[in-house]
C-alpha positions as CSV (number, residue, x, y, z in Angstrom):
1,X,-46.2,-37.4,-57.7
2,X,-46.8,-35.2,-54.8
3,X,-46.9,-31.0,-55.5
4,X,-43.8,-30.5,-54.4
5,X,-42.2,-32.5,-57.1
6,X,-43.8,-29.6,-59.7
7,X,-41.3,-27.2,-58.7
8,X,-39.5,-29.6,-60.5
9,X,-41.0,-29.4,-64.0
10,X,-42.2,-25.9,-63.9
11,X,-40.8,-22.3,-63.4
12,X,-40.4,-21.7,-60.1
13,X,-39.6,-18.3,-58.6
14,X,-39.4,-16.0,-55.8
15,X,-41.8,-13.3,-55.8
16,X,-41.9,-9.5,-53.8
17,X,-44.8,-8.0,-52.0
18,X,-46.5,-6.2,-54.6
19,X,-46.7,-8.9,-57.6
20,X,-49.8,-9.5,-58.9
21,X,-49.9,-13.2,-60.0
22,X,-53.9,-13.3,-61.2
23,X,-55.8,-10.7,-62.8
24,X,-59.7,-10.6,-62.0
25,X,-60.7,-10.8,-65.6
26,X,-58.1,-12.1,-66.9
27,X,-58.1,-14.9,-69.6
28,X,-54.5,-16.8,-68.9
29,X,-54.5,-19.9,-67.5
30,X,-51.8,-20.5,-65.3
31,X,-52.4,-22.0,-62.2
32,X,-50.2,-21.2,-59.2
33,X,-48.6,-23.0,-55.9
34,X,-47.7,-20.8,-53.3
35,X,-44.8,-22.9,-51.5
36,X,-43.9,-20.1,-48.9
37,X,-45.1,-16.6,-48.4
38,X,-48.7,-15.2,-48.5
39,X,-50.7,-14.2,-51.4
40,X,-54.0,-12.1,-50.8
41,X,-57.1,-12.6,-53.3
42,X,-59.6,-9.9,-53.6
43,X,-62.4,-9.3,-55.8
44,X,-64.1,-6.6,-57.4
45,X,-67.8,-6.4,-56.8
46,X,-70.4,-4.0,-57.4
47,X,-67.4,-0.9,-57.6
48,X,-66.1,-1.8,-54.4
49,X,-63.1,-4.3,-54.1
50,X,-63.7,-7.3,-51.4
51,X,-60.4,-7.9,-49.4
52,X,-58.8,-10.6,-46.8
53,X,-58.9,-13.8,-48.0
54,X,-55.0,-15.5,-47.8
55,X,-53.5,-18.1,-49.1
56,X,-50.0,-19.0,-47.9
57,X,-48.0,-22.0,-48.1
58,X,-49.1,-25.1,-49.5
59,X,-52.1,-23.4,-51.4
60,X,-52.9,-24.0,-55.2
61,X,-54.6,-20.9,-56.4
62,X,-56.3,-20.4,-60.2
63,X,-56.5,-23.8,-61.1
64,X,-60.3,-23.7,-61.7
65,X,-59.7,-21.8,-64.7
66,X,-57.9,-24.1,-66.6
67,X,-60.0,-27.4,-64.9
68,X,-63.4,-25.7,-66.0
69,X,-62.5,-23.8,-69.2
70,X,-63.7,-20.1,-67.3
71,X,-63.9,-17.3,-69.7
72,X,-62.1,-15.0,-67.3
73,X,-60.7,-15.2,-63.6
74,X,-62.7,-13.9,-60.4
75,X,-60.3,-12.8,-58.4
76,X,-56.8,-10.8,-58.3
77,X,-54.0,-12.7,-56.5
78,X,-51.0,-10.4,-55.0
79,X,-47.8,-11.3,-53.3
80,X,-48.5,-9.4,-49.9
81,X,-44.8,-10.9,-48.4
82,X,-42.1,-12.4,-50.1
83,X,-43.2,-15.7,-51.7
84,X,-41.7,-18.7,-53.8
85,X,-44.4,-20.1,-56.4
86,X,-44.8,-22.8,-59.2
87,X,-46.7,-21.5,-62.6
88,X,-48.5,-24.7,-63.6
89,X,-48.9,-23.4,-67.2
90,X,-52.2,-24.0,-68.9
């Protein structure tokens, strides 16, 4: 099975600039493809928030969550131009 043939078994949707897709801290387990588009991942750290890392097309983001049974996510994922994603569900 290749990834592309998930956006066959799982909800698969277009996505604005704006949507936050992962929540640092956050205890779902979704993972997500990003087919198309760009989603930015920052992090809180010490009071500050750490910015500029991208993922765009063909990127599988918050999958170590699920895989590794994390207590909560480290980063926050946002839509920062119009994207199409899979939800892998936990």
């Amino acid at each position: 099975m290749q990834v592309t043939d998930l956006a066959n078994l799982f909800p698969t949707e277009t996505m604005k600039a704006g949507t936050v897709l992962l929540e640092q801290g956050g205890a779902e387990g979704d993972g997500i493809i990003v087919y198309v588009g760009k989603v930015e991942l920052s992090c809180g750290v010490g009071g500050s928030v750490q910015r500029g890392i991208f993922g765009g097309g063909g990127e599988i983001l918050g999958v170590y969550k699920t895989l590794f049974e994390n207590g909560a996510r480290y980063f926050t994922g946002t839509v920062v131009e119009k994207s199409r994603i899979t939800r892998i569900p936990k």
